[in-house]
N, C-alpha and C positions, 0 to 999 in steps of 0.2 A: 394779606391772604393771596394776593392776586402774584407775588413776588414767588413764594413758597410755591402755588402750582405752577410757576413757570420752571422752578427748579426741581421739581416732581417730575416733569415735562419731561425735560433736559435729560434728568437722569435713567427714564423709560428709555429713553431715545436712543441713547448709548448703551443701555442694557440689550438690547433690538437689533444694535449697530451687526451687521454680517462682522465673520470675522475674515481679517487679514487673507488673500490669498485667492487662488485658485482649485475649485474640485480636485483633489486626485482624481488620475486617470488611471484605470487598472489597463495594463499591456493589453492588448490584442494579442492575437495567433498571427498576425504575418501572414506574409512578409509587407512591405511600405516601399513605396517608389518615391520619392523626393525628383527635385530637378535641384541643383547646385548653379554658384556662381561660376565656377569654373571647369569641373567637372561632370556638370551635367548630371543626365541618368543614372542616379545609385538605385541599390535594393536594400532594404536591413531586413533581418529576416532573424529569429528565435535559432541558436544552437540548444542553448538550453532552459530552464526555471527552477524555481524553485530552491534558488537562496537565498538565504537568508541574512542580510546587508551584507553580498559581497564588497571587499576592498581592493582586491589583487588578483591579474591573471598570470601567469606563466605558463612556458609552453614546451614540452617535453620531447625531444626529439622523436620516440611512437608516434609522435600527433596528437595524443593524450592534451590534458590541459590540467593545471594544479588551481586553486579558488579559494583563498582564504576569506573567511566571514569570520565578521568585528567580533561574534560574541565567542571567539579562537576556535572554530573547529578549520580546517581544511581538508579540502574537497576534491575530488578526480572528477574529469569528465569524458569519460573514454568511447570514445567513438562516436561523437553525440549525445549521450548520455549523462545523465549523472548520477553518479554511483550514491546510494541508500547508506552505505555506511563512511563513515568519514577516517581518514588517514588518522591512526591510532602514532602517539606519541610526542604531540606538541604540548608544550610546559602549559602552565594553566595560569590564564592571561588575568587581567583585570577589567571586566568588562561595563564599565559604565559610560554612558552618555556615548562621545567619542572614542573613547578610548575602547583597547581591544587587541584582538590581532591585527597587524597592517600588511605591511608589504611582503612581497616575496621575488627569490628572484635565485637565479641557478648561477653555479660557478661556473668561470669563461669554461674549465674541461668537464664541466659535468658525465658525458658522456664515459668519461676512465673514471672518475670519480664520484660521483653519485652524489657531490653535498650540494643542499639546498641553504639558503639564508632569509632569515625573517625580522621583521622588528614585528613587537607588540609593548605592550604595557605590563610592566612585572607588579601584581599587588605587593602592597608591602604591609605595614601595621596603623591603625588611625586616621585612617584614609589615606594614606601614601602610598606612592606606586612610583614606579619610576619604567623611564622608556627604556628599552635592552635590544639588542643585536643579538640574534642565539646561529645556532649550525647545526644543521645534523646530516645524518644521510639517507636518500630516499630508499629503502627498502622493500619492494612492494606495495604496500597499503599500510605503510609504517614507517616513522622514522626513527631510527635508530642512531647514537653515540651520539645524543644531542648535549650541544654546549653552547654554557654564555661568553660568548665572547666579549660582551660589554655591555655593561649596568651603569645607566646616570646616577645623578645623586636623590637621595627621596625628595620629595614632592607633594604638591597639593594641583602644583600645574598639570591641566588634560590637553594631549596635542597629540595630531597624529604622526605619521612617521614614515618615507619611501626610501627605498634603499637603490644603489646602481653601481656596475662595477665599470670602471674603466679602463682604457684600454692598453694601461700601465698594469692591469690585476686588481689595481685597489678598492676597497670599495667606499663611495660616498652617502650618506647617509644623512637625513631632515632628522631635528625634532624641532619643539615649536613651544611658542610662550605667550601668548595670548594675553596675560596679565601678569605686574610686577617688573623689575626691570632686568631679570634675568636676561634677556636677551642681550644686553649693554654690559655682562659680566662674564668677563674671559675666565672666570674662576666656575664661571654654569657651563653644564653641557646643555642646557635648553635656549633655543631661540636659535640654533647655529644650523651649520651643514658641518658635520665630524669626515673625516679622512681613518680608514684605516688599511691595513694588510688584510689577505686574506684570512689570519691565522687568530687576525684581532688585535694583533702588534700595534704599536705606532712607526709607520712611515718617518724615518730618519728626515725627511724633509718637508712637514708641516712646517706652516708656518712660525707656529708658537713652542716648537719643542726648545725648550732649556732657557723661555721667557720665565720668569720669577711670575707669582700669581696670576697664569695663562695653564688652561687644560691644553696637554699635548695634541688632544686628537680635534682638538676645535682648528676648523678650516677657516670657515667665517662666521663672524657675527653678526647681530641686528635684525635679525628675520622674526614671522610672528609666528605661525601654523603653514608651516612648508607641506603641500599635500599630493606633490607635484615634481617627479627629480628624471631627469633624462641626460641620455649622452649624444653628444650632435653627430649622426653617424657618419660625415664628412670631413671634420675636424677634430673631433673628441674633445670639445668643449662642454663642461659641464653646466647644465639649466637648472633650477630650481624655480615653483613658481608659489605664492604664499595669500593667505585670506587675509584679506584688512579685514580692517574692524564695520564700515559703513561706508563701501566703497573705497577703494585702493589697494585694490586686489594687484598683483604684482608678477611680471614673470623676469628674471632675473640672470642676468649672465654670473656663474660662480668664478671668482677671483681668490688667490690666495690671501690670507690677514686682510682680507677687505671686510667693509662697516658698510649695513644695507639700512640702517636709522630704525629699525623698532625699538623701542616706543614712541624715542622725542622726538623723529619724523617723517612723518606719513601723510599721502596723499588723501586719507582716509578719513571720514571722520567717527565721532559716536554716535553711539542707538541712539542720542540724545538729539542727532543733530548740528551740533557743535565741534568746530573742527578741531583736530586734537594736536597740529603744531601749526603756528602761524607760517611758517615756511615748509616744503615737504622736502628741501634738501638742503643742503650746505655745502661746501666744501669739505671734502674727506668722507662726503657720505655717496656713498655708489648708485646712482642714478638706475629705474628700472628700463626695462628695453620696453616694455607692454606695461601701460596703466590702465582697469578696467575702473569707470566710472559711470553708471553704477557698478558695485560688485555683481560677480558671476558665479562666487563661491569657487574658485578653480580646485582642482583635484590632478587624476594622474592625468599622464600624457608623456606623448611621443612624437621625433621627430620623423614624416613619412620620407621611405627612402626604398621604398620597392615600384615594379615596374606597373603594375595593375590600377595604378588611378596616376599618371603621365605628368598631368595637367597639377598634382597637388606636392609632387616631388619638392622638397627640402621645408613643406609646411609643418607646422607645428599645431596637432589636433592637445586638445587640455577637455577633460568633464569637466562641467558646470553642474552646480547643485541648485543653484537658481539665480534669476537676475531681480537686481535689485531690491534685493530682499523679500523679495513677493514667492512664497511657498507656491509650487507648484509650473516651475519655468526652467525646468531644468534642461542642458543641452548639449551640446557638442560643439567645440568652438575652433574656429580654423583661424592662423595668422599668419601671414606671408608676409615675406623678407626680401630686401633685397641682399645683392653679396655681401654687405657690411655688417648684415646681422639687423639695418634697419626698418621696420614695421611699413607697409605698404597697402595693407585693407586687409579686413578680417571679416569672419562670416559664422554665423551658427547656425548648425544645423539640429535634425532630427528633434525639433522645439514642438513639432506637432504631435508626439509622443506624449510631452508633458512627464517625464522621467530625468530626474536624476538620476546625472551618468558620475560614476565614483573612479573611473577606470577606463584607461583608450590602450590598447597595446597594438603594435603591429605583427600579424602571424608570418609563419615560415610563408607562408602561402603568396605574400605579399597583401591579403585583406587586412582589413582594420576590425578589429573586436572592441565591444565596448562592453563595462557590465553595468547595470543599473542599479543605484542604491535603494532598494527597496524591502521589503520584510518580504516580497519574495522577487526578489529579484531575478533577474534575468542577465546570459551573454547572448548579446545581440553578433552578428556579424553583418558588415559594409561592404558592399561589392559592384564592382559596373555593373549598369545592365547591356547589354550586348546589343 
């Protein structure tokens, strides 16, 4: 008897147990002064609200701003503002869990030519869905002569997807593989960083074109949920940066026909606890520049290269969706280099927020915008205070 109520006990107790995490915080009105490690005095402050898990910011030469949200509408934000109705004419996504609309991102002459580029999730039949590159052209509040440029193969995998042009023209592109060993399959497009032409071509000089059972357009492989793609605006060397699974979150320098070990090895372990290779690299396997332990959840980001914050010049800002797995720890994360590309101390900011940030771009302006992943989300902007 006395066994039985101790297991009564036991099981109230854990029934009782809080769960996991920290309150949400809903935004405030702004603006927030912070003090930094290096640069000191910022301000954040609301440009605008009221999206709906934005994923992606772009920045339109008006000054305008484009805003894709996961469940595929995209959005204007013109003059502070954001506009009530949504840019008519984006294909019709697959919206669950992660998946969705993703990235967006303007051609190097946008300006002569108006096309815009986006990945999302194509539904398909029985639950398949597959990641796609599309194009079209901005139109007003519309886009018009939209095309797929490229369709993965179907799927049961959800991963998200950034896109970024180089300053060859081309453009490089995440998807991601979270489970299964697609990532380790030159014959998947999932788990890689793809290379393509503007046009959606294959670049005569990928790695793997005219490999027997290797996809043309796969640049690299072994990555897990890539959520995170920039171009070093000094070098033009390409970043991607990726979610472990439980810690071994990853930021990555992109190499041609190079193997970054997902699945068989990762710094990372499982939900369970349990590390998931007894080694996290080997020979032939491409070592990360930045290992987050615990994870940080990384997202977009940018490398800063304008003249309004001095002191953070050639740093590398990455959103955070939360640290070590604990809901509710989301942030802004700075990492400084030396000239070698080598890590030197790192710093998170805007943590007193308590927002998940999905998204860091750098504006014409030289400020840093951020957008928050939230059901209503927010673009924050970053700026000295004087």
């Amino acid at each position: 008897m006395r066994i039985c109520t101790l297991l009564l006990a036991t099981v109230a107790f854990a029934q009782q147990r809080a769960p996991i995490g920290i309150p949400h915080l809903n935004l405030g009105e702004g603006p927030w002064v912070f003090d930094t490690a290096e640069q000191h005095k910022i301000r954040a402050s609301v440009v605008a609200r009221g999206l709906s898990h934005p994923w992606s910011v772009a920045f339109l030469p008006s000054g305008d701003m484009l805003v894709t949200e996961r469940a595929g509408r995209l959005r204007i934000i013109r003059q502070g503002k954001l506009d009530s109705q949504p840019v008519a004419g984006v294909p019709k996504v697959h919206a669950i869990r992660n998946a969705g609309l993703f990235d967006i991102a303007l051609h190097p002459k946008f300006s002569e030519n108006k096309l815009i580029y986006f990945t999302y999730t194509k539904p398909g039949e029985n639950g398949q869905s597959a990641t796609a590159l599309g194009r079209g052209r901005l139109n007003g509040a519309e886009i018009t002569e939209v095309r797929e440029l490229f369709v993965g193969e179907w799927t049961t995998l959800v991963g998200g997807s950034r896109i970024a042009f180089a300053r060859d023209g081309t453009i490089f592109m995440t998807t991601g593989a979270t489970s299964t060993n697609a990532a380790q399959d030159p014959n998947s497009d999932y788990g890689k960083v793809l290379r393509f032409n503007d046009d959606g071509s294959i670049p005569s000089d990928n790695p793997f074109v005219g490999k027997s059972g290797h996809k043309p357009e796969v640049y690299t492989i072994g990555h897990r949920d890539q959520l995170g793609l920039a171009i070093h605006p000094d070098t033009g060397a390409v970043f991607s940066n990726e979610n472990g699974p439980n810690g071994g979150d990853e930021l990555n320098l992109i190499l041609p026909g190079r193997n970054y070990g997902w699945p068989i090895f990762s710094f990372g372990r499982g939900y369970d606890g349990a590390r998931l290779s007894e080694m996290p690299l080997k020979e032939g396997i491409e070592a990360p520049l930045v290992v987050w332990l615990p994870s940080i959840a990384p997202s977009g980001m940018v490398f800063y290269s304008g003249e309004k914050f001095p002191a953070w010049k050639s740093n590398v800002f990455i959103g955070g969706m939360r640290r070590g797995e604990i809901p509710g720890t989301g942030r802004l994360e700075r990492v400084v280099f030396n000239g070698k590309m080598e890590e030197l101390r790192r710093e998170s900011l805007l943590t007193e927020l308590g927002q998940r940030i999905r998204d860091v771009r750098q504006g014409p302006d030289g400020l840093l915008y951020v957008l928050t992943e939230e059901e209503d989300g927010a673009l924050l902007r970053i700026e000295p205070v004087q």
